[in-house]
C-alpha positions as CSV (number, residue, x, y, z in Angstrom):
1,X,0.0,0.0,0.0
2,X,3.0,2.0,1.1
3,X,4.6,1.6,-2.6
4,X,1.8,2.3,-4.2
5,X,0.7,5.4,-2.9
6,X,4.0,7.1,-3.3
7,X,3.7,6.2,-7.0
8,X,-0.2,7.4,-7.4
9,X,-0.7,10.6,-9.5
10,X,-2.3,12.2,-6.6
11,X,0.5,14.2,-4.6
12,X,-1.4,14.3,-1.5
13,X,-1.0,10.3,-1.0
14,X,2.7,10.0,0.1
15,X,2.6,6.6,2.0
16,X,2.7,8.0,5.3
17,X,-1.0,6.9,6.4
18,X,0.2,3.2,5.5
19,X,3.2,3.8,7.2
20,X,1.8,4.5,10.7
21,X,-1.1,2.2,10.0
22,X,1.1,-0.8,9.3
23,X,3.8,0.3,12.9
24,X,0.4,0.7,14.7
25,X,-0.5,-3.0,14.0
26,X,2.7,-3.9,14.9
27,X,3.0,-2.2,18.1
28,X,-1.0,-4.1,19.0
29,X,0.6,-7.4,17.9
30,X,3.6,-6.8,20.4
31,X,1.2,-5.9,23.3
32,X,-0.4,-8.4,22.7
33,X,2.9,-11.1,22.5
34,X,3.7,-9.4,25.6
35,X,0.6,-9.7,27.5
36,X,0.1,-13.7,26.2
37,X,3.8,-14.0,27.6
38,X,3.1,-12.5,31.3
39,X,0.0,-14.9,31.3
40,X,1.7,-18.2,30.2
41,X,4.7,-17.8,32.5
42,X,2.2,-16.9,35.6
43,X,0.4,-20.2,34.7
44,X,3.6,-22.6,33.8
45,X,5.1,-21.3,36.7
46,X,2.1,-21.9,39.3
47,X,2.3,-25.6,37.8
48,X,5.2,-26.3,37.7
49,X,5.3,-27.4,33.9
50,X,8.3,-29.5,32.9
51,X,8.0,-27.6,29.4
52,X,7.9,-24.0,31.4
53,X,11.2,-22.4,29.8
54,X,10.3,-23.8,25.9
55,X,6.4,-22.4,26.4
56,X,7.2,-18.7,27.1
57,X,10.6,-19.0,25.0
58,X,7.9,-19.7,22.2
59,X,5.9,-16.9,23.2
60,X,8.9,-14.4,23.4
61,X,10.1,-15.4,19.3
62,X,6.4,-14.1,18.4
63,X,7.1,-11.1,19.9
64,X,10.5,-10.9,18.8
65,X,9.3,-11.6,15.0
66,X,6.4,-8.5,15.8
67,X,9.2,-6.1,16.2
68,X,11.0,-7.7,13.3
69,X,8.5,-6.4,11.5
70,X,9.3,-2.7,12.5
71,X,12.6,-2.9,12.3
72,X,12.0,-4.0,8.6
73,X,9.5,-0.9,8.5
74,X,12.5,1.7,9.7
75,X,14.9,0.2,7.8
76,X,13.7,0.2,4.7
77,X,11.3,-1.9,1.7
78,X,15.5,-3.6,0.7
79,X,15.3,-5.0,4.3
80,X,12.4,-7.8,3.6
81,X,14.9,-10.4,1.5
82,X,17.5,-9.8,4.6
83,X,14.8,-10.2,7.6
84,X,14.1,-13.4,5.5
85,X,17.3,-14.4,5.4
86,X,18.0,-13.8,9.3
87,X,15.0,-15.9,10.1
88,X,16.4,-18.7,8.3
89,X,20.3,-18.2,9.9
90,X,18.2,-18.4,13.1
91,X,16.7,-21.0,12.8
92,X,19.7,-23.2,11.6
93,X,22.0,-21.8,14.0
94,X,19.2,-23.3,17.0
95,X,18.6,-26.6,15.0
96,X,22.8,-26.4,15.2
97,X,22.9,-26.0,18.7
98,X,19.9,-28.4,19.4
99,X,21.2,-31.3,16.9
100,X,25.2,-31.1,17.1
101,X,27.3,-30.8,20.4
102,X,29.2,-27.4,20.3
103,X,31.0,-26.0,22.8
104,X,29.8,-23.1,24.6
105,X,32.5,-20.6,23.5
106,X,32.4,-21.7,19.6
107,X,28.1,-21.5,20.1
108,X,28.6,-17.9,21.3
109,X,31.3,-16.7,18.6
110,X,29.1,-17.8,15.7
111,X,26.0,-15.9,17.2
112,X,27.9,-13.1,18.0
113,X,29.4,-12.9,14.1
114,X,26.2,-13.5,12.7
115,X,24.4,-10.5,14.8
116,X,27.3,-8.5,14.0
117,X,26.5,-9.6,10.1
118,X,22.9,-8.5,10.2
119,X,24.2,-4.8,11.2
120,X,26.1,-4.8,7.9
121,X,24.1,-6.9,5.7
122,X,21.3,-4.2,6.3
123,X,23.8,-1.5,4.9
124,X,25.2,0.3,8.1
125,X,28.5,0.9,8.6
126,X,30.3,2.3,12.0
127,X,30.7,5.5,10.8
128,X,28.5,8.7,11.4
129,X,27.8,9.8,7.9
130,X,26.5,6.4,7.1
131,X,24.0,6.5,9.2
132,X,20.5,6.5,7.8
133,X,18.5,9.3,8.1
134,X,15.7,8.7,5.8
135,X,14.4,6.0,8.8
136,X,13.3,9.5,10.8
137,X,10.8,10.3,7.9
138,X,9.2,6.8,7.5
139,X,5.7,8.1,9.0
140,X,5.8,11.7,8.9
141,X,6.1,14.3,6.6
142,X,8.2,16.5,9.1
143,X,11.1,16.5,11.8
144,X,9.5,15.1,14.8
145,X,12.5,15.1,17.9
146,X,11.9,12.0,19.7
147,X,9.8,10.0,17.3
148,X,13.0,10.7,14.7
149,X,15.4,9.4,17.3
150,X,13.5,6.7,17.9
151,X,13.2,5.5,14.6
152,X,16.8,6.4,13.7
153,X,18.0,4.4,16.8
154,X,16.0,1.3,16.0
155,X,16.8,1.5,12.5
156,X,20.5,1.6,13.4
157,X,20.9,-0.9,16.3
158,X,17.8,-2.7,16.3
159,X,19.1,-6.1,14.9
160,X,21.7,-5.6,17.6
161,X,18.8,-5.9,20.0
162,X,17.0,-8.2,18.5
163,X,19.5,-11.0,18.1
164,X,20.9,-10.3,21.6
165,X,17.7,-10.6,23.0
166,X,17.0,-13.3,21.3
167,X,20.4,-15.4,22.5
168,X,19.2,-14.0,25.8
169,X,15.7,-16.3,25.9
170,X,17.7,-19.4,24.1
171,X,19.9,-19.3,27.0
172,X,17.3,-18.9,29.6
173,X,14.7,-21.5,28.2
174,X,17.9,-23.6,28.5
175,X,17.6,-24.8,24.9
176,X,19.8,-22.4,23.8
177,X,22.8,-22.7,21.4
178,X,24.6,-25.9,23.0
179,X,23.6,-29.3,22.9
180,X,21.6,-30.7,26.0
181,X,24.1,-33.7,25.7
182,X,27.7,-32.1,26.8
183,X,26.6,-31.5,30.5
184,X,26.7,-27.8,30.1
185,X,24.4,-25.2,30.8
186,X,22.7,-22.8,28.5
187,X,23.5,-19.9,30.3
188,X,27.1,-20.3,29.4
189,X,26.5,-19.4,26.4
190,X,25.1,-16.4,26.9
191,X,28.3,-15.9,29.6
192,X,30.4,-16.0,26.5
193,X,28.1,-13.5,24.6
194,X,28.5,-10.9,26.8
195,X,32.5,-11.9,27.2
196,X,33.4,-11.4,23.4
197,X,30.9,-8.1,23.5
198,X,33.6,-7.1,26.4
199,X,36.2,-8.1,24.6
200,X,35.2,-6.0,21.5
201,X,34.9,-2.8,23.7
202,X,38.6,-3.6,25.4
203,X,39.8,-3.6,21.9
204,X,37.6,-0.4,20.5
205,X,39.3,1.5,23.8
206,X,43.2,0.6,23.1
207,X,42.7,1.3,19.4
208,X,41.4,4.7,19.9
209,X,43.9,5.5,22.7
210,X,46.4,3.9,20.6
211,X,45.5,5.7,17.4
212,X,44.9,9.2,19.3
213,X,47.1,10.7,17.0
214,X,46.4,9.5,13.9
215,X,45.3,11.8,10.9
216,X,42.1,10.0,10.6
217,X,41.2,9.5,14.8
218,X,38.1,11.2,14.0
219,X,37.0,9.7,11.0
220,X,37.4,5.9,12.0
221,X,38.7,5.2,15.5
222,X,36.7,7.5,17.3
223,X,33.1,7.0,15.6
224,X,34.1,2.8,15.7
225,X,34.4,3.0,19.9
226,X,31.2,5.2,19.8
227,X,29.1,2.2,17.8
228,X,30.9,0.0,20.2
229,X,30.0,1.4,23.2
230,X,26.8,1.8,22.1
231,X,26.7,-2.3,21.5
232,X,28.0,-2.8,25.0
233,X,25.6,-0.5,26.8
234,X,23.0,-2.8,25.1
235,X,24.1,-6.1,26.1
236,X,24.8,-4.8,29.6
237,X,21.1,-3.3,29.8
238,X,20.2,-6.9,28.7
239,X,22.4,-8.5,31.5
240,X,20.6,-6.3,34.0
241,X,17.4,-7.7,32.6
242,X,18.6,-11.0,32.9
243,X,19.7,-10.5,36.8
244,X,16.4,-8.9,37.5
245,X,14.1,-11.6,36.2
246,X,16.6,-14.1,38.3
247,X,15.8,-11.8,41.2
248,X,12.0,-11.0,41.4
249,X,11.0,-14.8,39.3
250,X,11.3,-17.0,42.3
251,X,9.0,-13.7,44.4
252,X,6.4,-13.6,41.7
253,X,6.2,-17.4,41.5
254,X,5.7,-17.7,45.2
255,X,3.4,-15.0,45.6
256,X,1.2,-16.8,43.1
257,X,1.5,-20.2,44.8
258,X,0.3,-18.7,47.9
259,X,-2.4,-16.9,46.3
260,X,-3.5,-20.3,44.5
261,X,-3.4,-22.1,48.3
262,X,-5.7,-19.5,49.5
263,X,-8.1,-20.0,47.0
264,X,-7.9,-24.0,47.2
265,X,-8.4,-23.6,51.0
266,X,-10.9,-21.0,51.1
């Protein structure tokens, strides 16, 4: 609809209204993920399912696919063959880790490349002038401050988030990107993650303090530690996430528990 009403006769049809249309069933559809998620993991967690961590991991893809969709939106109509594509690398990177036994370290370095892939397979680069501006104007006709950023952020680093997050809930349903036969846990994997994201950051620092004086600091070192940084303040705003939900899950699931006996006994 988009396409088409930017290529109508009639100038006042610019492909804005299907623009804001299609994000607003988008950002329903999330709610909604979200809402079915809080619901499933109150009721697996009451009973104790043995199938607790695969239920709401299936829940939390849905959502995750939802805001594929907007990403795909901000980014750009070239992004649709690429979000196709990621699906697919997804997919056979879990059948890998579900169907061959790999080590937690070599599981977490080929997630981490192919994230790191997505950024640059949807045309980005770590450098300021490449980022891409048109993703402020995708449903408006003029410079809006925060909706602009927003858009320009998520078109930028929003595969970042998404695959992150995404290795975040393989991990923590504990099917993650290892095999359940070499003893280990998922969560390593996602230990490993945030290691090589560390790792990356070390490295961004020493260059740039390394490079201080070199003639193009400013055109390449500096703007690379700035994306960098940017990547690590995201994986370490997941890790909080992660701790948090270690924190108040074993609260939440008692308080339901106790709610459920009081109802039984009453």
């Amino acid at each position: 609809a988009s396409w088409w009403e930017k290529r109508t006769l009639d100038q006042s049809r610019n492909g804005f209204i299907a623009a804001r249309f299609a994000m607003a069933a988008v950002f329903v559809g999330m709610a909604y993920s979200l809402y079915s998620l809080a619901r499933q993991w109150k009721t697996s967690s009451v009973s104790g399912s043995r199938n607790h961590g695969e239920t709401w991991a299936g829940y939390a893809q849905l959502c995750l696919f939802r805001a594929m969709l907007f990403l795909v939106i901000v980014t750009g109509p070239s992004a649709a063959s690429t979000a196709v594509l990621i699906v697919i690398q997804c997919s056979a990177l879990r059948w890998m880790s579900e169907s061959i036994v790999v080590d937690a370290p070599v599981s977490a370095a080929i997630w981490r490349l192919a994230i790191r892939q997505v950024f640059f397979a949807t045309n980005h680069h770590c450098s300021f002038n490449r980022l891409q501006f048109s993703a402020a104007f995708v449903a408006s006709e003029t410079f809006q401050f925060y909706l602009a950023g927003t858009s320009l952020f998520m078109n930028t680093f929003g595969w970042e988030i998404l695959g992150s997050t995404l290795v975040l809930i393989y991990s923590r349903a504990g099917r993650s990107t290892i095999s359940k036969n070499n003893g280990s846990s998922g969560r390593n994997v996602w230990v490993w993650f945030r290691y090589f994201q560390w790792t990356e950051m070390l490295a961004s620092c020493l260059s740039v303090s390394v490079m201080k004086r070199h003639l193009m600091v400013w055109a390449i070192f500096a703007p690379r530690f700035m994306f960098a940084a940017v990547f690590t303040v995201i994986c370490l705003s997941l890790w909080v996430l992660d701790v948090l939900l270690d924190f108040v899950a074993p609260f939440i699931t008692n308080i339901h528990k106790s709610k459920k006996t009081d109802f039984l006994k009453k």
